[in-house]
C-alpha positions in Angstrom: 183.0 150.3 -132.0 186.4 150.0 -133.9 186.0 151.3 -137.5 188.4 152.5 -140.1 187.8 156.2 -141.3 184.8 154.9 -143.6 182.8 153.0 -140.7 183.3 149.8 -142.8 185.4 147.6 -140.7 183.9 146.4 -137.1 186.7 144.3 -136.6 186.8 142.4 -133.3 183.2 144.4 -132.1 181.7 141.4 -134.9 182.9 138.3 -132.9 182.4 140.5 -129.3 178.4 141.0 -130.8 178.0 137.3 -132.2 179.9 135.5 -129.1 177.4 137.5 -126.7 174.7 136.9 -128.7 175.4 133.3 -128.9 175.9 133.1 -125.1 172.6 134.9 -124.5 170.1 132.6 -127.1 171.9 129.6 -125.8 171.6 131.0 -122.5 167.2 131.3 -123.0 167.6 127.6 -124.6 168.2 126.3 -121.5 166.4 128.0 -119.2 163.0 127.2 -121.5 164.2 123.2 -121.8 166.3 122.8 -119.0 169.3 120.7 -118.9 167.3 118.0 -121.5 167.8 116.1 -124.2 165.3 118.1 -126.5 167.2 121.4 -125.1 170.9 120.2 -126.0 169.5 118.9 -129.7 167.6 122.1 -130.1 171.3 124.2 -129.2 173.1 121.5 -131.8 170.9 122.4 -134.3 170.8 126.3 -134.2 174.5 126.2 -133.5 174.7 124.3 -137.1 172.6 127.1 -138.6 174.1 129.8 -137.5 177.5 128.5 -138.2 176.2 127.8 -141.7 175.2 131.3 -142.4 178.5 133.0 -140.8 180.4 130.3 -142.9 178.9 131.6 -146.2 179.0 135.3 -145.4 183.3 134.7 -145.0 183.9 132.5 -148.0 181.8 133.7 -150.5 182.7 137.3 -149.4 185.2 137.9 -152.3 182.8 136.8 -155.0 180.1 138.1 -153.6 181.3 142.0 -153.8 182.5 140.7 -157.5 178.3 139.7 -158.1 177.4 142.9 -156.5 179.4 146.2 -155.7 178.1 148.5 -153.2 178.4 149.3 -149.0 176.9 146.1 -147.9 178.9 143.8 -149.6 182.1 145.9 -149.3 181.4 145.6 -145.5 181.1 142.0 -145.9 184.3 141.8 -147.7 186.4 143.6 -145.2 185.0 142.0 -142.5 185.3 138.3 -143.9 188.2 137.5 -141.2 186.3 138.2 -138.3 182.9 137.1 -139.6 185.3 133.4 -140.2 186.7 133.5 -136.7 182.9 134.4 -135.3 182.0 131.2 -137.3 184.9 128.9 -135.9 184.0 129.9 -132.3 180.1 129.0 -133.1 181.1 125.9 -134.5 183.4 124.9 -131.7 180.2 126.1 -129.1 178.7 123.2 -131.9 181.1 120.6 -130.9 180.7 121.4 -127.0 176.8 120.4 -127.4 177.4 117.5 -129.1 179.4 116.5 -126.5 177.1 117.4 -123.7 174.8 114.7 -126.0 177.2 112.4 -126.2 177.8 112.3 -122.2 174.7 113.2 -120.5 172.3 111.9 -123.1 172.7 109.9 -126.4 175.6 108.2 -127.9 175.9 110.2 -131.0 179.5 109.8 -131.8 179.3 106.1 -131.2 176.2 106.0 -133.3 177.5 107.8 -136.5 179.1 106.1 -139.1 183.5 106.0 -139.5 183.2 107.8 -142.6 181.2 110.4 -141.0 183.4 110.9 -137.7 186.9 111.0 -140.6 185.1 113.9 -142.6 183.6 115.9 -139.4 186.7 115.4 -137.6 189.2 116.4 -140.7 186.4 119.7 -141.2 187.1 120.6 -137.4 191.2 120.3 -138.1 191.0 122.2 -141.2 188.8 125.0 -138.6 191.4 125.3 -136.2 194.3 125.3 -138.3 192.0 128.5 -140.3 191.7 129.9 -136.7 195.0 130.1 -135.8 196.0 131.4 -138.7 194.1 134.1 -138.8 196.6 135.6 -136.4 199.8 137.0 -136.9 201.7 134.8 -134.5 200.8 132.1 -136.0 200.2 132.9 -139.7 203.9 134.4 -139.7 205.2 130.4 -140.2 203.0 130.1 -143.7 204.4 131.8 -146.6 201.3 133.5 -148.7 200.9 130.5 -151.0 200.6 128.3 -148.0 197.9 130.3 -145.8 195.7 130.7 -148.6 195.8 127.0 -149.6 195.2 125.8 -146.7 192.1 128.6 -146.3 191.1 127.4 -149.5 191.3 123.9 -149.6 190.1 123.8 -145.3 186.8 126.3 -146.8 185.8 123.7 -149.8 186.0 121.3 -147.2 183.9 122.3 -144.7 181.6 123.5 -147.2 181.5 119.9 -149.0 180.9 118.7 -145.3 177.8 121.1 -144.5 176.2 120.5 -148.0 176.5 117.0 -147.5 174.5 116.6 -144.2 172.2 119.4 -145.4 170.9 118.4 -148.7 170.4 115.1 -147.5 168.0 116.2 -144.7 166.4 118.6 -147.3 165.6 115.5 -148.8 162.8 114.8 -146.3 162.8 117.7 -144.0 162.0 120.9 -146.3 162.8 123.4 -143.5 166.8 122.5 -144.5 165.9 124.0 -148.2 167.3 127.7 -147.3 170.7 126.2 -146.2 171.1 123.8 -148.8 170.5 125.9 -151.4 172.6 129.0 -149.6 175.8 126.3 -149.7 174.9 125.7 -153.3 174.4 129.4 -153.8 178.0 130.3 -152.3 179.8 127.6 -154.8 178.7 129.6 -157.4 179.3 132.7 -156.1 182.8 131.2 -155.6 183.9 130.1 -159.5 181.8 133.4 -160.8 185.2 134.5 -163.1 187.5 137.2 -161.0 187.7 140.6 -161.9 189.2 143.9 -160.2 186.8 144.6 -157.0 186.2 148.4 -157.0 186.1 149.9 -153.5 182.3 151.6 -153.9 181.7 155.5 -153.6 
């Protein structure tokens, strides 16, 4: 695996890992269900999770090394790009089942509300912009300022989009409580006051 001289950055051997994992647990989703209805909502919903968790890990990374200083979270820290793009690609993989649902099953995009399609939509521009500028080539046409509002504005808005849809299915459903409470959990970790981050021993 690509590492720096510490064994602390994985780099592109992250998204390589999660991508293959992805491909492989989606893969045994549908060869248990079959090409179903129950199979495709099952891949919607883990793809949500997973994104979820990947999500958190990149944009609380920052404050969650200021919370707590040691190898694990310095790991986290310096992998926080690919961990994002590792997300991005899950959450795309996300889209692609809701559209298998959509075509081959259940009208789900006809079926949700405007508002709903504006914010889920505007959360999957704000993704790809992120994406893309997370390389060079195309980062190279923001000036500093630029890429890290639009990483930080495109972030609180996907998180305000995933705590929306999950604490109001923790409401009734208490098996969304984990996620719900990790997006709350990564707001905090977010406005906890900045100090100097100390590269541990």
């Amino acid at each position: 695996m690509a590492t720096d001289s510490n064994n602390r950055i994985w780099a592109w051997d992250i998204v390589k890992l999660i991508v293959v994992g992805s491909v492989m647990f989606f893969g045994s989703m549908l060869f248990n269900y079959g090409f179903t209805e129950e199979g495709t909502r099952e891949m919607i919903r883990w793809s949500a999770r997973i994104s979820v968790v990947l999500f958190s890990l990149a944009f609380a990374a920052s404050g969650i090394h200021r919370l707590v200083q040691n190898s694990l979270t310095f790991w986290i820290l310096m992998n926080r790009k690919y961990l994002g793009i590792s997300f991005a690609i899950i959450h795309l993989e996300h889209l692609f089942f809701l559209g298998i649902l959509q075509y081959n099953f259940y009208p789900v995009f006809e079926k949700a509300k405007t508002i709903s399609l504006i914010g889920g939509g505007l959360a999957y521009l704000f993704l790809m912009l992120m994406l893309l500028t997370s390389f060079e080539s195309f980062s190279k046409f923001l000036s500093k300022r630029q890429w890290k509002l639009l990483h930080t504005i495109g972030g609180y808005w996907i998180l305000y989009i995933f705590l929306r849809s999950y604490w109001k299915r923790a409401l009734s459903e208490y098996e969304y409580y984990p996620l719900a409470i990790l997006l709350v959990l990564v707001i905090i970790v977010r406005l906890l006051p900045k100090k100097k981050i100390k590269e541990p021993t």
